[in-house]
N, C-alpha and C positions, 0 to 999 in steps of 0.2 A: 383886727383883721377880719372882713366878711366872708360868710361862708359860702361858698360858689357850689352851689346844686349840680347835679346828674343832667337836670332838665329843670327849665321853666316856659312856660307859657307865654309865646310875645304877642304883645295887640301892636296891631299895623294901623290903625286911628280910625276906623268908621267902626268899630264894632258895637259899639255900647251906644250911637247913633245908631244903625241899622236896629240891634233890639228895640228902642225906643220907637223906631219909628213902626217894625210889627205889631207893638204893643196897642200903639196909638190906634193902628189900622182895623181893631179889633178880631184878628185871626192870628192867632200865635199856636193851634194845633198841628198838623201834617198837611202836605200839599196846599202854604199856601204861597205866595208872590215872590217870597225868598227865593222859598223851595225850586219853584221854576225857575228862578235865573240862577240859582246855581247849577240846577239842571241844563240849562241853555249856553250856559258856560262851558262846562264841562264835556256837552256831547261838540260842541264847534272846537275846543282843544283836541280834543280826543280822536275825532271826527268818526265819532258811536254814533249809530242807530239810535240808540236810548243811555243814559245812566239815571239812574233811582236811587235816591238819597236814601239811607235805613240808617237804622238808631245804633250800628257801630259794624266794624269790620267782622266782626264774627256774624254778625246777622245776614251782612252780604253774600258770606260763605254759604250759610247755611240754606240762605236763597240760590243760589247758584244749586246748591246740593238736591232740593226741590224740583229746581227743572232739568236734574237730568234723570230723574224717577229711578231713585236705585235701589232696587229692591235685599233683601235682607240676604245674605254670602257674595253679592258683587263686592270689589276690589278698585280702591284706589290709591294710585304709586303717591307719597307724600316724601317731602326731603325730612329726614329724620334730627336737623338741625332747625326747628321753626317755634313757632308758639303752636300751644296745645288747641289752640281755634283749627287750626289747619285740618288736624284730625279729627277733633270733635263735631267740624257741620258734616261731616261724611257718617261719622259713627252714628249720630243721631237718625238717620236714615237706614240704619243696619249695614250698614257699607265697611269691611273690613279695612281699615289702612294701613299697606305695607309700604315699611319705612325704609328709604333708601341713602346712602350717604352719600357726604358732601363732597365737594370739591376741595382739595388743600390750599388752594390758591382763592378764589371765591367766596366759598364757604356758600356756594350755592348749590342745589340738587346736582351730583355727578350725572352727566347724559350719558356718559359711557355705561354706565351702570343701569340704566331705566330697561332695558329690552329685557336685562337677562332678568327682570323682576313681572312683566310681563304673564300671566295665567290666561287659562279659559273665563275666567269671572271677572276678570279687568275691565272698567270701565272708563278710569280717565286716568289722567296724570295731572300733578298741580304745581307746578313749577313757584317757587318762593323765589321773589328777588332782595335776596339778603342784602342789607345796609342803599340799597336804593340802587346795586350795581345789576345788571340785566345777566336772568341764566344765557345757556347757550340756546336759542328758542329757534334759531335755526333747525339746529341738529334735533332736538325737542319735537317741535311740528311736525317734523321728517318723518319719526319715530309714530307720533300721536297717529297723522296719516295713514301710516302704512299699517299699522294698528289695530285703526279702528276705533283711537280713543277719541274722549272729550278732554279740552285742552281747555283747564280753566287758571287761571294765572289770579295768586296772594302777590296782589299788588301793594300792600299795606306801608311799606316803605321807599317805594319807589316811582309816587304821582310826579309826572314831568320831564321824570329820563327815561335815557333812550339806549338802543341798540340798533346797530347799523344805521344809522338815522330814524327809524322807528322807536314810537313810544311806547314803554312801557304800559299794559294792561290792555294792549288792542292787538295781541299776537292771539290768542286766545277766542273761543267763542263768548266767553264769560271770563269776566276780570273784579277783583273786589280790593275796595280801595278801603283807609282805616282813616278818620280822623280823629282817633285818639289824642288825648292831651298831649302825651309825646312823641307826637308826627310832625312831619314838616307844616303842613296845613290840618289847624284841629279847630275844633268848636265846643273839645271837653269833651265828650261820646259820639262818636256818628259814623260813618262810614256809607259807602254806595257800592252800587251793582255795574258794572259799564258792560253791559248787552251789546255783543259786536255781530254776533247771528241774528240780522231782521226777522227771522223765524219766531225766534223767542221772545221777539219784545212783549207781544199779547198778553201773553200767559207770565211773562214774570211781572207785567204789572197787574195783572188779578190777583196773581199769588203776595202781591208788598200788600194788596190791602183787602188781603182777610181772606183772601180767595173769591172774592167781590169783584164784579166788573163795576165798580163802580167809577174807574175813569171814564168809561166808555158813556155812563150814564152821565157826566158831568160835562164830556163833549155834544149830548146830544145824538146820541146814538144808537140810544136804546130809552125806552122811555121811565123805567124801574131798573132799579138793579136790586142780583140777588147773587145768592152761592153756587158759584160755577166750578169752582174748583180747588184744594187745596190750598191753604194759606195761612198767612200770620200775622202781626201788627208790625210790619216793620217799621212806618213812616216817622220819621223824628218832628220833633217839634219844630216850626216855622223860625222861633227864635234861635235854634240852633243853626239853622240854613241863612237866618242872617248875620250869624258872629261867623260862619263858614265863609259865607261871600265875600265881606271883606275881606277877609286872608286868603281865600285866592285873586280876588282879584290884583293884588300885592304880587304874585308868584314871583315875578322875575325879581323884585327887593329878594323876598326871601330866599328864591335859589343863588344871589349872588352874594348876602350875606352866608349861609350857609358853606358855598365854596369857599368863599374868602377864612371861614374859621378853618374849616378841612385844610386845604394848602399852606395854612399858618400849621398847623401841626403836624403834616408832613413835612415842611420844610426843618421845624423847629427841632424836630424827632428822627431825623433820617440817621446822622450818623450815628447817633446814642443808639438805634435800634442796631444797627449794623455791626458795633461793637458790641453791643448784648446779648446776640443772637436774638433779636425781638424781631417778629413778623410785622409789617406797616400792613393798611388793607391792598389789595390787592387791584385796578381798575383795569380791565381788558382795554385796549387801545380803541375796539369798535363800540365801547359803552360812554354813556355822557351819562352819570350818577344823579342821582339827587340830593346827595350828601347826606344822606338821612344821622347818621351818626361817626365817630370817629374811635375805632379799636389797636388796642396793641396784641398780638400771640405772644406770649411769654414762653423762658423757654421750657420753663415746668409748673405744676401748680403751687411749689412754696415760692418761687420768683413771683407769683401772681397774687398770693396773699400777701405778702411782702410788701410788695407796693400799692395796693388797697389800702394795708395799714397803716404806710407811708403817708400818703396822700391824706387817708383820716386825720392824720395828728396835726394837718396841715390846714383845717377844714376845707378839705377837697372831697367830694363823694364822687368814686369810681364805683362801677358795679360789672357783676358780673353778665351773662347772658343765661341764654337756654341752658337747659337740662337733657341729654338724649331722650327723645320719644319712646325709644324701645326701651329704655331703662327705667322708665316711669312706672309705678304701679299698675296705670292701665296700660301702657306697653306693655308690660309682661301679660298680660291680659292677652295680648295678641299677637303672641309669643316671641318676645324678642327676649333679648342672652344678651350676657359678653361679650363682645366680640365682633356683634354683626354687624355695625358702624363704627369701625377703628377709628375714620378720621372726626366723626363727630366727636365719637367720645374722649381724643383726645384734646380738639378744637378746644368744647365745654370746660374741661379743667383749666384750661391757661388761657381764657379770653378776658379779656378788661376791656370796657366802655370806659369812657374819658368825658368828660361834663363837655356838651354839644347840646346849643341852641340858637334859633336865630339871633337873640340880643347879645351874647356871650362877648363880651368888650374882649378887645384888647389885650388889657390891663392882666382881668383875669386871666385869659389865655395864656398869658405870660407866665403869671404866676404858676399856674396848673405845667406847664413845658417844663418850669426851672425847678418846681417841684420834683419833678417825673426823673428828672435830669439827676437830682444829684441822692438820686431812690438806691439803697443799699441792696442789690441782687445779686 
């Protein structure tokens, strides 16, 4: 019996073509031919001002976190249910992150809760759109608005879907995508910026390379370029931009494979959930998902190890997710307790991932359902 992984990596068929062909062209550092049409791509999807390809989703963050100059005790609202990037491109800036919980339902930043978290030091909110499904970004904006905030959106799981017919990572003035190995669309490390304030584009592309205007100088626009302003190396390699291109230009393959695994395991798992008291995910009616991954809430955390270890002896790898923010060593850093996010920290003990990727047969899926199915809880 094969061992069916958490995640694998799919090639869609030009990639190792597209590398070869960078390779040939003798430019395989940052911005080069790739680069641009995956840029060209991505701002005509999107319909951005700009997106900048960087050398991974945290770096986008961290970019984002750059252009909104925040100085050392400003404040930004983060879902206290996310990866610790979320927090760290803000903290790196001196920027305090206070953590807010989730939704029971979503498992995305609760809006009802964002106001009452609101200080004189507040500067933005950042909305995560956990498993690819869209927060409530209406309500959110509302809030950001009336405010005063900057509204940047960890788009990291959610490239292609939508809310209210809008996509995901262009509700925001700044949006950051991840192509991570285990994204819908990856390249192995990489990630980008989607600049939806034309204000910003300038100054976030000095800041991706080096704090150099050196686009400007490559368009012809200045005749030297030098150090204008803040900045870092974010550009990824050309070769990454062309194992990226292929896989999106694939998207629709991939988002229909994708659905097709999802609605295979909700259909497969409804009633076993139903009689277990197990949570399915959750999809608002006005959201079209990404499918990014496929979770069960358990009803406790020994039902949760339970069938982890179920699944092990099966060779099936389930895993777990996040850890609360405020419960983390550096959370309590900035001073989170017990308490303050009930439904995270309930979420974190009983969540299970289910092995979700675009190749995931069939077969396997099967096995992994009937697996889950006859899991002693």
């Amino acid at each position: 019996m094969s061992f069916i992984p958490f995640n694998r990596p799919t090639l869609m068929g030009q990639e190792l073509r597209y590398m070869a062909e960078a390779v040939a062209r003798g430019h395989i550092s940052g911005d080069g031919g790739f680069t641009k049409r995956c840029h060209e791509l991505l701002e005509r999807e999107l319909g951005a001002p700009a997106v900048l390809l960087t050398t991974s989703g945290t770096h986008a963050l961290e970019l984002a976190a750059l252009l909104l100059d925040l100085e050392p005790g400003d404040e930004v609202l983060i879902p206290d249910f996310t990866f610790v990037s979320t927090a760290n491109a803000f903290a790196l800036r001196g920027a305090r992150p206070v953590f807010v919980d989730v939704r029971p339902d979503t498992l995305n930043i609760d809006e009802r809760l964002i106001e009452e978290r609101v200080g004189p030091r507040t500067r933005a909110v950042v909305p995560v759109h956990y498993s690819g499904i869209g927060c409530d970004m209406e309500a959110i904006g509302a809030i950001a608005a009336r405010r005063g905030l900057a509204l940047v959106e960890d788009n990291a799981h959610g490239l292609f879907a939508r809310r209210s017919g809008r996509l995901l990572g262009t509700w925001g003035a700044l949006a950051a995508l991840s192509f991570h190995e285990t994204k819908n669309f990856t390249c192995g490390e990489g990630g980008a910026l989607v600049v939806n304030d034309p204000a910003l584009v300038a100054r976030a592309e000095v800041m991706r390379e080096k704090g150099t205007d050196r686009k400007r100088f490559f368009r012809g626009e200045v005749d030297r370029y030098s150090w204008v302003d803040l900045g870092s190396s974010y550009l990824p390699s050309d070769l990454l931009a062309a194992f990226l291109l292929a896989q999106l230009e694939e998207r629709s393959a991939v988002l229909a494979a994708r659905r097709a695994v999802h609605e295979r395991y909700a259909a497969g798992l409804a009633d076993w959930a139903a009689r277990q008291g197990v949570c399915l995910p959750t999809v608002p009616a006005v959201c079209e998902p990404s499918y990014h991954m496929f979770y069960l809430l358990m009803p406790d955390p020994a039902a949760r190890a339970a069938l982890i270890g179920h699944l092990e002896a099966r060779d099936i790898l389930a895993v777990f997710h996040y850890v609360p923010l405020h419960l983390s060593a550096m959370g309590r850093r900035w001073g989170g307790r017990v308490g303050d996010c009930p439904v995270t920290e309930s979420v974190s003990d009983r969540l299970v991932r289910l092995p979700f990727y675009t190749s995931l047969s069939e077969a396997d899926q099967r096995r992994v359902i009937e697996a889950v199915l006859s899991a002693p809880i």
